[in-house]
C-alpha positions as CSV (number, residue, x, y, z in Angstrom):
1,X,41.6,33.9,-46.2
2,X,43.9,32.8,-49.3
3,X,46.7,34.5,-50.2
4,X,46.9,36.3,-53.7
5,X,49.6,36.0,-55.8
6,X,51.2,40.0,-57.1
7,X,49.4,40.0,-60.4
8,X,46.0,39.8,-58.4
9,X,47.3,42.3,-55.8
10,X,48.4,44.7,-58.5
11,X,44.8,44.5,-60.4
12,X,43.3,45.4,-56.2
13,X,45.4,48.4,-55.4
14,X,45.6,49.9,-59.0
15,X,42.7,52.6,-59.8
16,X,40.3,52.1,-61.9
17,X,40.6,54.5,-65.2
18,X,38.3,56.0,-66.7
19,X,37.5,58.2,-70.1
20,X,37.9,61.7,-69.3
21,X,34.5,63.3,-69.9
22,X,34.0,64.7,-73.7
23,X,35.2,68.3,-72.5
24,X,38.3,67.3,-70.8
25,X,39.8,65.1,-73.8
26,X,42.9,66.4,-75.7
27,X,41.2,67.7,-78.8
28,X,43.3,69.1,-82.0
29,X,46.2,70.8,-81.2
30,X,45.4,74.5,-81.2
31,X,47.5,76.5,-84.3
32,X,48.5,80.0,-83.3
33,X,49.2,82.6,-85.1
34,X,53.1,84.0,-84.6
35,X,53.2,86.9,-82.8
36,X,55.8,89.0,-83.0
37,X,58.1,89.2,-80.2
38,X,57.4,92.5,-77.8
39,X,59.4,92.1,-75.2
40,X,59.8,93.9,-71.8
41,X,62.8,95.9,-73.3
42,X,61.5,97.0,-76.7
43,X,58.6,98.1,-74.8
44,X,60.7,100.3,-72.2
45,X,62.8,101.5,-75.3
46,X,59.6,103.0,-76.6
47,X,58.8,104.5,-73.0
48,X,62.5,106.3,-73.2
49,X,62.2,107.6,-76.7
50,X,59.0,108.6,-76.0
51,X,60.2,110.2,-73.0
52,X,62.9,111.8,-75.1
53,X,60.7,113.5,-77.0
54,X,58.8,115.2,-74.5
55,X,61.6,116.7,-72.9
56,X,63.5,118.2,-76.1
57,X,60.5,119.3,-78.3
58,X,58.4,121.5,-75.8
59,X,62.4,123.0,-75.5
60,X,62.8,123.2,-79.2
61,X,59.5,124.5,-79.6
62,X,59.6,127.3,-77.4
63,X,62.9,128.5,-77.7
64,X,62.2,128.4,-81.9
65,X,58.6,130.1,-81.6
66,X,60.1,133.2,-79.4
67,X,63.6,133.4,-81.7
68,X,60.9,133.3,-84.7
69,X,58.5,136.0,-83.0
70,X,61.1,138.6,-81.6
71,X,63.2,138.5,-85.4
72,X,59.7,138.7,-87.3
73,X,57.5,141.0,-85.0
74,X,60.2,143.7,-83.4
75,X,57.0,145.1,-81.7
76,X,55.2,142.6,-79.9
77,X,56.0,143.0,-76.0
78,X,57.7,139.9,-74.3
79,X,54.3,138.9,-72.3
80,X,52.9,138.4,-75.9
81,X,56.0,136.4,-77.4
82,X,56.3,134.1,-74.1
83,X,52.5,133.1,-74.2
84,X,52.1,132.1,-77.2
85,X,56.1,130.3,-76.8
86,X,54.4,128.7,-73.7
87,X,51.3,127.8,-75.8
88,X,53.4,126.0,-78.6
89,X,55.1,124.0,-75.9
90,X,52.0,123.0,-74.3
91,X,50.3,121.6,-77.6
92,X,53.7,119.9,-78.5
93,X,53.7,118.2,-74.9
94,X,50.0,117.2,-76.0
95,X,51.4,116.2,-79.1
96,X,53.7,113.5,-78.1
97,X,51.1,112.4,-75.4
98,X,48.7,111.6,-78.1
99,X,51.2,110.2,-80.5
100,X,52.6,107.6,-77.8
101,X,48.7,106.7,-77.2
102,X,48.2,105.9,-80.4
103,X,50.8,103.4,-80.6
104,X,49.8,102.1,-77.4
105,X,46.5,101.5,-79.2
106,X,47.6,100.2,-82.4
107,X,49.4,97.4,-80.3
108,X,48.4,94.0,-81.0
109,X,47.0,92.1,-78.3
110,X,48.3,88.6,-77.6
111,X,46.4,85.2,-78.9
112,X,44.2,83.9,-76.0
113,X,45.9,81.2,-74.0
114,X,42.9,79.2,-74.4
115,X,44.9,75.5,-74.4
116,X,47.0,76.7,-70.8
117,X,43.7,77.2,-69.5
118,X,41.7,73.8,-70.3
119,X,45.5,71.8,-69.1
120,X,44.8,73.8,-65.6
121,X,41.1,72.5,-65.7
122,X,42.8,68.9,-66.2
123,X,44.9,69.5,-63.7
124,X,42.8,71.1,-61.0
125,X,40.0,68.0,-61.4
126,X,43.0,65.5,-61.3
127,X,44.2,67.3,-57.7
128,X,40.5,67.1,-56.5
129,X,39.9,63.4,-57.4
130,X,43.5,62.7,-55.5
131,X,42.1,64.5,-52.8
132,X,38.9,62.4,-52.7
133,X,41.0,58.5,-52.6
């Protein structure tokens, strides 16, 4: 056998190249729109104020529906004045419930990650050919 000099070794041992397919090619970067920044502690802020709120105003409300009911209607029994204290607190309770929903639902969702998912295609099909030679 003759021996090969290292420029006709190299040309042996190095892969062969070739295109991606169409679907794997880097097309146009992708624009994004900016998002606004909601991190992990403006987020838990929210949770505590919300929070907040349901603990004070079910208080506020009951306490200031039975001072407002015993100084305007002398001759309602307590039963009567604590229900409908009890009653305001409940619907306040449901009140904060349904306004923390609400923003919950008025949240943006975040732009599809569309372009992180076609680089882990590349890279997935570039470990399986490695796998294969």
């Amino acid at each position: 056998m003759a021996k090969k000099n290292k420029k006709q070794q190299q040309v042996d041992v190095a892969p062969a190249v070739a295109d991606p397919p169409a679907e794997f090619k880097p097309g146009p970067p992708v624009e994004s729109a900016p998002q606004e920044e909601d991190t992990s502690a403006e987020v838990f802020l929210w949770l505590m104020a919300y929070s907040v709120l349901m603990f004070t105003l079910p208080f506020l409300g009951f306490y200031g529906v039975r001072s407002w009911l015993q100084e305007s209607f002398p001759h309602l029994d307590v039963f009567t004045v604590n229900c409908w204290s009890v009653l305001t607190a409940v619907l306040v309770v449901n009140l904060v419930v349904a306004m923390y929903v609400l923003k919950a639902f008025r949240e943006k969702s975040p732009p599809p990650l569309e372009q992180v998912k076609e680089e882990e295609k590349v890279e997935e099909d570039d470990a399986d050919s490695k796998k294969e030679q």
